[in-house]
Every structure is written in structure tokens, then in C-alpha cells.
N, C-alpha and C positions, 0 to 999 in steps of 0.2 A: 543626733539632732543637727538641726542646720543652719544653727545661727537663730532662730526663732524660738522665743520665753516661752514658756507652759506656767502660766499664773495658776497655782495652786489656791484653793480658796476654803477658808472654813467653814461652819455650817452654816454658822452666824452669818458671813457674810452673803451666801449663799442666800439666803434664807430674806435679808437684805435687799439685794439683788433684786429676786422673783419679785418683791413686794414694790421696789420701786418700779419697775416693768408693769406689772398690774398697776400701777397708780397711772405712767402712761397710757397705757393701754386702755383705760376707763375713762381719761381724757378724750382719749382719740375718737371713742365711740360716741360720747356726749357733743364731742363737735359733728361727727357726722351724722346723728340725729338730728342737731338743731339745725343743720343746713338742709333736712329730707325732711323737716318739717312746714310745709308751706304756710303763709297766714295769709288770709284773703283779708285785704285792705279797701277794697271799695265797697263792702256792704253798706246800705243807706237805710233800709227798713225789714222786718222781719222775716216778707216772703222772700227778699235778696237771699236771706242771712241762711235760708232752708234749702234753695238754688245751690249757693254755692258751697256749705257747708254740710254736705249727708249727717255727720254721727251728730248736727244739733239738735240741744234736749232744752225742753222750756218749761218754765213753769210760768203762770200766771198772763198778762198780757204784756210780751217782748217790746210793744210799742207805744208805752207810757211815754216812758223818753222819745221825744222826738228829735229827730237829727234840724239841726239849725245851718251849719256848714262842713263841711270834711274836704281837706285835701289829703292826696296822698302819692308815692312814687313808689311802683315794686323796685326798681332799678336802684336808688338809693336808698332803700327800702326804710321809708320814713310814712309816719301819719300821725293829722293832728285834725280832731273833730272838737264841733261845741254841738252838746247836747243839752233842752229845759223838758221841764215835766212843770207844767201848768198848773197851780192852784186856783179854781176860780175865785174871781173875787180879793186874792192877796198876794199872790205874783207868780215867781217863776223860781224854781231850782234850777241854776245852770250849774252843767259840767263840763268841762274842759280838758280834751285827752292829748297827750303826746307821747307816740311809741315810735323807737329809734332801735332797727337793726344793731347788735355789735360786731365786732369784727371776726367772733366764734360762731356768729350764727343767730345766738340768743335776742330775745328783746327787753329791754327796758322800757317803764311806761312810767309814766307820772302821771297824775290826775291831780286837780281841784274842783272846789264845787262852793257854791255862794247862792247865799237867798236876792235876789231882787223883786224888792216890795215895788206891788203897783203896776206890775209887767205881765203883759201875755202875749202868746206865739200866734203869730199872724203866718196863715200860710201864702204865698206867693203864685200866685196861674199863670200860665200862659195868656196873650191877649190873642189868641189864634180865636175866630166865630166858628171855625170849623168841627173842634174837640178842645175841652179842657185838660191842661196837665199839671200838674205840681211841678215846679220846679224850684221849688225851697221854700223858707222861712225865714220870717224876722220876729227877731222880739222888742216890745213897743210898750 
């Protein structure tokens, strides 16, 4: 030998070992999934949401909730929308999203959601004579 230990190691530790290695090793995969997993941030309404998203699966009508406002950055990869679903007659269910990249990849999101009696979504046109377009909502 030439100056260099030979750590002998028992089963147990051995056994140890492997198990903390596969614990990194299962980290390391879950962070580079969550960084190969994209999230598209600017969808605004259903047939967006089918553009850009292939494997989406729907039930029922996607477009109750209607989008009020959304911002968002892929770069700092943050997004915060207000969505209402209109009752006629007794107001508006808003909700309230904020999703914020972590520094593994993953997302967090928080939501709220609140009755506002007496409210409905008023949509917003363009004053173009030439074509109308949507360009948002308020609620009133």
C-alpha cells in the first residue's frame, strides 16, 4: 500500500450507504423533472388552453370561470390571475390565483375565493368600427 486507507465497511453500513445515495439520487431526478416540466402561463380561455396544452382533458364547460385579469413572467416564472363565474341576478364568485416557481423547479400556488353580492362581469371591446375584440373584463 502506498500511503492510501482502504475503509472497510460493514453490511450495515453499506447497506446505509446505498440507501442514502438512492435518497440523493431520487432528489436529483425529481429536480430534473420539475425543471423538464414546462407550465404555460399565459392561457386566457379554453381554446388557448387546448393550443397550448395537447394532453388537456375537460369535462363540463372549461369556460364558466371567466378570466378578469392575469399577469405573468416565464423568466421569473411567477403568475397571478382573478377569475368570477357570474350568478345572474346575485353576484360573482371571484377567485384569486398566485403561482410562484421555487428554486427546485416546483410550484406553489395559493388560491382564494369570495362571494361578491350584487356584481356581474362586464366584458370590455375594443372601440375599433372596423372588428370587435375582447380585450378583458370588469366586474361592476
Amino acid at each position: 500500500m502506498t500511503g492510501t486507507a482502504v475503509q472497510k465497511m460493514t453490511h450495515e453500513e453499506l447497506v446505509q450507504e446505498n440507501q442514502y445515495l438512492q435518497h440523493q439520487l431520487d432528489e436529483h431526478e425529481k429536480y430534473i423533472l420539475a425543471l423538464s416540466c414546462k407550465k404555460t402561463l399565459n392561457n386566457t380561455d379554453s381554446n388557448g388552453t387546448e393550443k397550448n396544452v395537447p394532453d388537456v382533458e375537460k369535462w363540463g364547460d372549461p369556460d364558466t370561470w371567466k378570466l378578469i385579469c392575469k399577469a405573468s413572467s416565464k423568466k421569473e416564472g411567477w403568475m397571478k390571475s382573478t377569475k368570477a363565474m357570474e350568478i345572474p341576478d346575485k353576484g360573482c364568485i371571484v377567485q384569486v390565483t398566485t403561482q410562484q416557481r421555487n428554486p427546485d423547479g416546483s410550484w406553489s400556488i395559493a388560491e382564494a375565493i369570495t362571494f361578491v353580492p350584487h356584481s356581474a362581469i362586464n366584458d370590455v371591446w375594443t372601440e375599433d368600427n372596423h372588428h370587435e375584440e375582447l380585450i378583458g373584463r370588469k366586474i361592476y
